[in-house]
N, C-alpha and C positions, 0 to 999 in steps of 0.2 A: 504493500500500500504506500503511497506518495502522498505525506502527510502536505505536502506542500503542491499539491496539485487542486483546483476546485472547480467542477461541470458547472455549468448555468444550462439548465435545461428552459427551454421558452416556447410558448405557444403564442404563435405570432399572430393570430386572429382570433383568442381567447379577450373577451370585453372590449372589445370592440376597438380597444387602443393600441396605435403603435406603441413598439416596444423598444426602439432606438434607444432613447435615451434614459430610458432603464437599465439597458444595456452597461451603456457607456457607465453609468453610474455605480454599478456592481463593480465592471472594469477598473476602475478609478480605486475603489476601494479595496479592494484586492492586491493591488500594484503598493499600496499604501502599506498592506499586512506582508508585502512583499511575498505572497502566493501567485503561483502559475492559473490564472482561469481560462478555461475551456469552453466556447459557448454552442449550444447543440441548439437547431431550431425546427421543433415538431414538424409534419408537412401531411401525416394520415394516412399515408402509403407504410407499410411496414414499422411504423414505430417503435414497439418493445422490442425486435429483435436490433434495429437502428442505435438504443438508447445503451441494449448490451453490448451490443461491441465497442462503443464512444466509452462505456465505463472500460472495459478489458484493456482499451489503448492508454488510456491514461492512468488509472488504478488510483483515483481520489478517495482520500477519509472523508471529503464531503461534496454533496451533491445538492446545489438550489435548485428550486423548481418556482419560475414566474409563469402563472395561470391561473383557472381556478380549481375546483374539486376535483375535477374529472382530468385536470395535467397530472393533479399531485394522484390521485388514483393507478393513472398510467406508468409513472415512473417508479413508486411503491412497486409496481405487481413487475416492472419490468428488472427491478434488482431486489426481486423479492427475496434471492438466497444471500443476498452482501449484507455485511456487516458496516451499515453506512449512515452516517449523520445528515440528514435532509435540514435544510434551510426553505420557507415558503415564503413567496415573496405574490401577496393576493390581488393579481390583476385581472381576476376572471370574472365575466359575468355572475359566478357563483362562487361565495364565497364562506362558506358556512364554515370548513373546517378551521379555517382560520380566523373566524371570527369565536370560534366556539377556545380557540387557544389565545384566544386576546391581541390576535396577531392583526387588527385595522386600526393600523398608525400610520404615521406620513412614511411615505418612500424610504426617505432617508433614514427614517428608526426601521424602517420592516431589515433595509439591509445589514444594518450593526446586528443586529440581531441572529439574521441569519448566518454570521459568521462568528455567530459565540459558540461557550462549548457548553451553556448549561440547554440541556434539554429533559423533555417526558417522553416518556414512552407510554406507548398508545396501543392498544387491541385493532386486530384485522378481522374481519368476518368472511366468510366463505358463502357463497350463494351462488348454489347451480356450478361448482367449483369457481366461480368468477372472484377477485378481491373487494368488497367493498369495505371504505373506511370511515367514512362518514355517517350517510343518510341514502337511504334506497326506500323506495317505496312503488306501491300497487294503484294502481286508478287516477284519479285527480290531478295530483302534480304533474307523475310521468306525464300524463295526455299533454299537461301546458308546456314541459318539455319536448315534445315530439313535435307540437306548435312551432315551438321557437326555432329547434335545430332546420326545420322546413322555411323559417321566416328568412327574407335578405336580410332585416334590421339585429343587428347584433348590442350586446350591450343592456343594461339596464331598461333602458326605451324599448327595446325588443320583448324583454320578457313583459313590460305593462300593455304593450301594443297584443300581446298573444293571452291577455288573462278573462278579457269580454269572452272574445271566441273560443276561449275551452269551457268555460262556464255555460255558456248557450247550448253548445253542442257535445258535453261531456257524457260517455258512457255512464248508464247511472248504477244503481249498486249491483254487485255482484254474490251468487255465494259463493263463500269457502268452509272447507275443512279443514283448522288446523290439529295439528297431533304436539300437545307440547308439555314438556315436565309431568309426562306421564297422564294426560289429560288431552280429551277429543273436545273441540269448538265447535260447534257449526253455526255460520249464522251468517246475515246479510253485511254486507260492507261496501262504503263509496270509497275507500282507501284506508293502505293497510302500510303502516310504516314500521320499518326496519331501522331503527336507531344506536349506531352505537354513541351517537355525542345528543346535542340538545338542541342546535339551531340550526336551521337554514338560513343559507348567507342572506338572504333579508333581513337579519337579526329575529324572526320568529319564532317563539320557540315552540316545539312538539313536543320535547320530551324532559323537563325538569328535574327528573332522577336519572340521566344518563351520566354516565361516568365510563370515560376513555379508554381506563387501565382495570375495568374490576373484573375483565375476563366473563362479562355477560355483555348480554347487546336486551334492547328492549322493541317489543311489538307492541306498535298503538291501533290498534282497530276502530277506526272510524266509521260507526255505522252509522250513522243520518249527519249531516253538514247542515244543520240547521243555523242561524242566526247567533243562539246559544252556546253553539258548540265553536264556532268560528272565532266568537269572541273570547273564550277559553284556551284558546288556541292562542292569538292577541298577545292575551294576557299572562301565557306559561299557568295557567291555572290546572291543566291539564296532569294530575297528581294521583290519581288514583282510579277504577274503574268506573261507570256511571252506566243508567241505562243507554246512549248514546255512543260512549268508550270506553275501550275495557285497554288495559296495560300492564302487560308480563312482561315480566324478568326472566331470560332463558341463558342456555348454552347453545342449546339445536335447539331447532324445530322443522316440522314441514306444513308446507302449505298448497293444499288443492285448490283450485278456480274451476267452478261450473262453466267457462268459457275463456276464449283469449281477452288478456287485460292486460293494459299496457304499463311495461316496467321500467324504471332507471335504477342506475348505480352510479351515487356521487355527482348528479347532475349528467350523465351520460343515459339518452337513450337507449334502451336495452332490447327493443320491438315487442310483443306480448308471448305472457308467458300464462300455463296455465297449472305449474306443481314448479315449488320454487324447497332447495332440501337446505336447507340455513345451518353451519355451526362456527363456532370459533376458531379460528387458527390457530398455530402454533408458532405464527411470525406475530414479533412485534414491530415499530415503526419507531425510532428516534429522532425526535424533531425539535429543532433547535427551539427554544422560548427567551423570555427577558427573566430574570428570576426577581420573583416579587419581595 
């Protein structure tokens, strides 16, 4: 390992902003810590196998990632076996993971930071073998993602432009079967989240007892979207089960869909899925933070 080597991974069309002087600006400070950086720029064509060999040639103890959920997603699962310190530097239309790690500050704090050496370490989930680290979920949202990835307009504008039209025309509830901590569900649902942290990068939050590192992930089941329940949502009020939500605590679970229903992982797209087999991994993720 090349303690003195450091990737900048970048997604050059993640939030809608050039990334130039982001760039230059990582560069700058780096040159300063007097470390070699390396700058790799996503493109959607072969990525994970593109990101392993950019690590193999230079062999960095650390690796930035400028995008949002679903870059840092990609680069996780793509050096899923290295033993490697991640810096998140959140320029993506979605930002949850990093907001959920307190990491939306100005440019110039995200970057000191991303070249510290204090960090957390953080739980991965498995779904359908795929990595997720953040937030995945069944119905509702995915749909407003599938919207947006479809939309020209990228960026924060893009996701408000796409939230009328999945509301109008959103798939309505579904059922499932889950099988979980030894216990059968069955019941109607308009979305169904997979949480292993607390917000999406809107800052709202889902899940209030999520916790990063305690080697459980949490399922919100959203059975009715009423007014009531929205506003619970809002307001992180959402803490225990109700007639409208119910929220367990697991290691695994599975989950049946009476029909195809459309899925993400980390703000990525996933197309519809209809038995999703969820557990916890055996990788963890170290990610740089500020120490409070």
């Amino acid at each position: 390992m090349q303690k003195n080597n450091v990737i900048l991974v970048v997604n050059p069309i993640s939030g809608g902003i050039n990334k130039a002087a982001l760039i230059d600006q990582v560069s700058h400070y780096a040159k300063f810590l007097k470390l070699n950086l390396y700058c790799f720029e996503t493109t959607g064509e072969d990525d994970l196998q593109k990101i392993r060999d950019y690590y193999t040639q230079f062999n960095p103890e650390r690796v930035l990632i400028a995008g949002g959920d679903g870059t840092v997603k990609l680069v996780a699962e793509a050096l899923e076996e290295e033993d490697v310190l991640f810096g998140i530097l959140p320029v993506g239309s979605a930002n949850g993971l990093a907001t959920d790690l307190g990491l939306v500050k100005s440019q110039e704090e995200n970057i000191a930071i991303a070249f510290q050496n204090h960090f957390v370490t953080i739980d991965c989930i498995r779904i359908n073998n795929k990595m997720c680290i953040h937030l995945s979920d069944l119905g509702l949202n995915a749909e407003l993602i599938k919207n947006y990835e479809k939309s020209a307009i990228r960026g924060k504008l893009g996701y408000a432009l796409q939230v009328f039209n999945t509301l109008v025309y959103a798939v309505k509830s579904f059922r499932v079967r889950i099988k979980i901590n030894q216990e059968l569900i069955e019941t109607k649902a308009r979305m169904i989240v997979i949480a292993n942290s607390q917000k999406y990068g809107t800052g709202v939050v889902i899940n209030p007892i999520g916790i990063m590192g305690d080697g459980k992930f949490e399922l919100i089941i959203l059975k009715k979207l009423t007014l009531g329940v929205f506003m619970k949502i809002v307001m992180g009020k959402i803490t225990d089960s109700s007639e409208s939500i119910t929220v367990i605590s697991a290691d695994q679970a599975v989950i049946e869909i009476n029909k195809p229903i459309n899925f993400q992982i980390d703000g990525e797209y996933c197309g519809t899925e209809t038995h999703l087999n969820i557990n916890m991994a055996a990788r963890k993720l170290k990610i740089a933070t500020f120490k409070i």
